[in-house]
N, C-alpha and C positions, 0 to 999 in steps of 0.2 A: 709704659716705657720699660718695667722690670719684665712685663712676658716676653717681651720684643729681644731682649736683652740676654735673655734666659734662651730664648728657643734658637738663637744665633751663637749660643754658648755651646748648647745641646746639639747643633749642627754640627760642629767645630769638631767637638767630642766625638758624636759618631763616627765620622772621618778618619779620627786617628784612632780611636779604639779599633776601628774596622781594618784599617792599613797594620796596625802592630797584631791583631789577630788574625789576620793575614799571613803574615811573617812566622808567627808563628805554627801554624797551620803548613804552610811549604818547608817551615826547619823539621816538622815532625807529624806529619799527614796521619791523620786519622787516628790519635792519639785521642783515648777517648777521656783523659784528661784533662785533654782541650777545652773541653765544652764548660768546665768550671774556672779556666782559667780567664777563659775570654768572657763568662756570666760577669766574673767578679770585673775585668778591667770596663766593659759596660756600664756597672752598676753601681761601683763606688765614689768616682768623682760624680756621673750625675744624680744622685742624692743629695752628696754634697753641692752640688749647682744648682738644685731645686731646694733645697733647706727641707726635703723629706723625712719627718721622724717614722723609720721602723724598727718596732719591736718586735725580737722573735723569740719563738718558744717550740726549738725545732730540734732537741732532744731525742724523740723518736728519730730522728731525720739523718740524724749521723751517724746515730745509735747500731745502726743494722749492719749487720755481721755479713750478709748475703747479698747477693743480687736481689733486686726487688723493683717491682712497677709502680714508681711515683706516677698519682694523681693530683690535680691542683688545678682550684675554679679558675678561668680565664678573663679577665674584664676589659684589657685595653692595652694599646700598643706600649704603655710604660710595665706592664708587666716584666719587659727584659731590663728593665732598670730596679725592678722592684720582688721580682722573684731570682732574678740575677744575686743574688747576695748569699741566696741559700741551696744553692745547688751543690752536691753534695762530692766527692771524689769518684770518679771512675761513674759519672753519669751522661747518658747522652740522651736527645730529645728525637721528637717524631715532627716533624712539618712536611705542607706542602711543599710537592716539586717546585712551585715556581719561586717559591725561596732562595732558589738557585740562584735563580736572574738580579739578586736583589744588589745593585752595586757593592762592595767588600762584604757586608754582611753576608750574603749569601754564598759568596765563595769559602768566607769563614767555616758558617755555617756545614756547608759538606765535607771541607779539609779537618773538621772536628770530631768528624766521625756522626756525625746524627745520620737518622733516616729519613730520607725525604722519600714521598709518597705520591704517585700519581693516584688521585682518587678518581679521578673520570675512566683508569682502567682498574677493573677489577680482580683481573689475573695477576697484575704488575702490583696490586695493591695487596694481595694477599700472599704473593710471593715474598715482598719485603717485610709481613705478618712472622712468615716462616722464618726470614732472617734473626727478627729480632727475638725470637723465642730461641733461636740458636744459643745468639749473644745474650741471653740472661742464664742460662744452663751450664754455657761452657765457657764464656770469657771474662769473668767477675765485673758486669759491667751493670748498671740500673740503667733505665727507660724512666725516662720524663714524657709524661701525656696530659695533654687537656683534655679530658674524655669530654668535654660538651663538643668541641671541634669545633669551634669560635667563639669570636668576643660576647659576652653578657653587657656588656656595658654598663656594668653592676645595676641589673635590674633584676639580679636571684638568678640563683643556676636552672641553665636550661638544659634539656634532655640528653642525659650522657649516652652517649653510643658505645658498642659492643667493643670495639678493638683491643682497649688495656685489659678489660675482662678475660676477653679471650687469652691474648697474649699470658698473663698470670696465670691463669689453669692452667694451659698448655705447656708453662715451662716451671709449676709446681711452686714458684715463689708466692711471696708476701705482697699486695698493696699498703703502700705509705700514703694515706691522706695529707695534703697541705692545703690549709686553708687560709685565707687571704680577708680581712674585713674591706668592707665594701667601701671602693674608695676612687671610683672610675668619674664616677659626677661632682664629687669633693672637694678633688685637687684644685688649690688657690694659686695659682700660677705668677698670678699679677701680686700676690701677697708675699712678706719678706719670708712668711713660714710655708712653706706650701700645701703641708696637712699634717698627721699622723694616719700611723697604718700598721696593722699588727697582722703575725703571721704566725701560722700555733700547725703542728702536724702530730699527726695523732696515734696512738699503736698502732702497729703495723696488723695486717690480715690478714691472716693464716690463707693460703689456694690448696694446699698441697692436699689428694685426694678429690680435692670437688673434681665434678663435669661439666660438661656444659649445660647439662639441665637445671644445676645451678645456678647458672650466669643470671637471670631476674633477679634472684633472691638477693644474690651478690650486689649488683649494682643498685637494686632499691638500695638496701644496706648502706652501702658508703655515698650515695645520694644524701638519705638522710641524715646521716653523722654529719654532712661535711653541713645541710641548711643549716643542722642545730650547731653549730664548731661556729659557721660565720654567724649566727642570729649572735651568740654570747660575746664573739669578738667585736660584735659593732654597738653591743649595750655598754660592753666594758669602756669603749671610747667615748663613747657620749658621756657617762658619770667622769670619767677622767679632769 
């Protein structure tokens, strides 16, 4: 009775989060402000509608003086309720095109200023590459990437792809690690508490000077911080 209860809650929510970020969105299109205003209106009632405990420890995360390519592992479609919280000012994300389609979210979604991506073309894909190296350069704006490109379904991060790599070298900023303890198969939904969940981002990573013969080294690199970042955050929970 309480998941039934909770997900007719969550529906509800989507709705009007989606409708007033909407509104927003048409008062001031492509405001890349947006994108943290409508994280948080997303994220914060439903937390509180899931009885979600997150802690964060995202320090590095606000901390940055620059434009900079957040990365952060991906597990499941409560992510925008659960990484929505710390998304940081003047940040916008990378999604597919068909994001677009996606009733008020998706119109949200593009009146926010994100970059949506057709990955089935290449040319179109690498063009809006070019964009967002623009906008990290010369618009004081950060890039939000799941460098896996989809859900884990918290079974451990799976093989990050080149893009945010690229992106960073190319426009001489920093990588911002954010990492997420594992919490996709966890969630107690039918329970009055529905879990705990910690979030920790880590110094940031110098690009400026690399090339792209870098790029392996790079992404091994922050592959492995982020296993050992989530391995620590999900010991810490369990002693907890």
């Amino acid at each position: 009775m309480l998941f039934l209860a909770r997900m007719l809650l969550m529906g509800v929510h989507f709705i009007i989060a989606g409708t007033l970020g909407l509104l927003l969105g048409l008062f001031r299109p492509f405001n890349p402000d947006n994108s943290r205003l409508c994280a948080r209106l997303y994220s914060l009632p439903a937390l509180c509608m899931l009885r979600l405990r997150v802690k964060t420890e995202v320090q590095s995360l606000f901390g940055q003086q620059q434009s900079c390519v957040v990365i952060a592992n991906h597990q499941s479609n409560y992510d925008l309720y659960v990484l929505g919280r710390v998304v940081p000012p003047r940040t916008v994300s990378i999604g597919k095109k068909s994001l677009k389609w996606v009733p008020f979210f998706g119109q949200l979604y593009w009146l926010a200023g994100n970059v949506l991506i057709d990955r089935g073309n290449a040319f179109k894909a690498k063009q809006a590459m070019l964009t967002t190296t623009d906008t990290l350069r010369h618009k004081n704006t950060s890039i939000w990437v799941f460098p896996e490109g989809t859900r884990n379904l918290g079974e451990g991060l799976l093989p990050f792809k080149k893009g945010a790599f690229q992106m960073a070298i190319a426009a001489g900023v920093p990588i911002v690690p954010v990492c997420v303890s594992t919490y996709a198969k966890r969630l107690r939904i039918n329970s009055w508490t529905s879990g705990r969940i910690m979030i920790r981002s880590l110094p940031a990573i110098p690009t400026l000077g690399l090339t792209l013969d870098d790029l392996p080294e790079l992404m091994a690199r922050c592959q492995t911080l982020m296993q050992q970042t989530i391995g620590q955050l999900d010991e810490q929970l369990a002693k907890a």
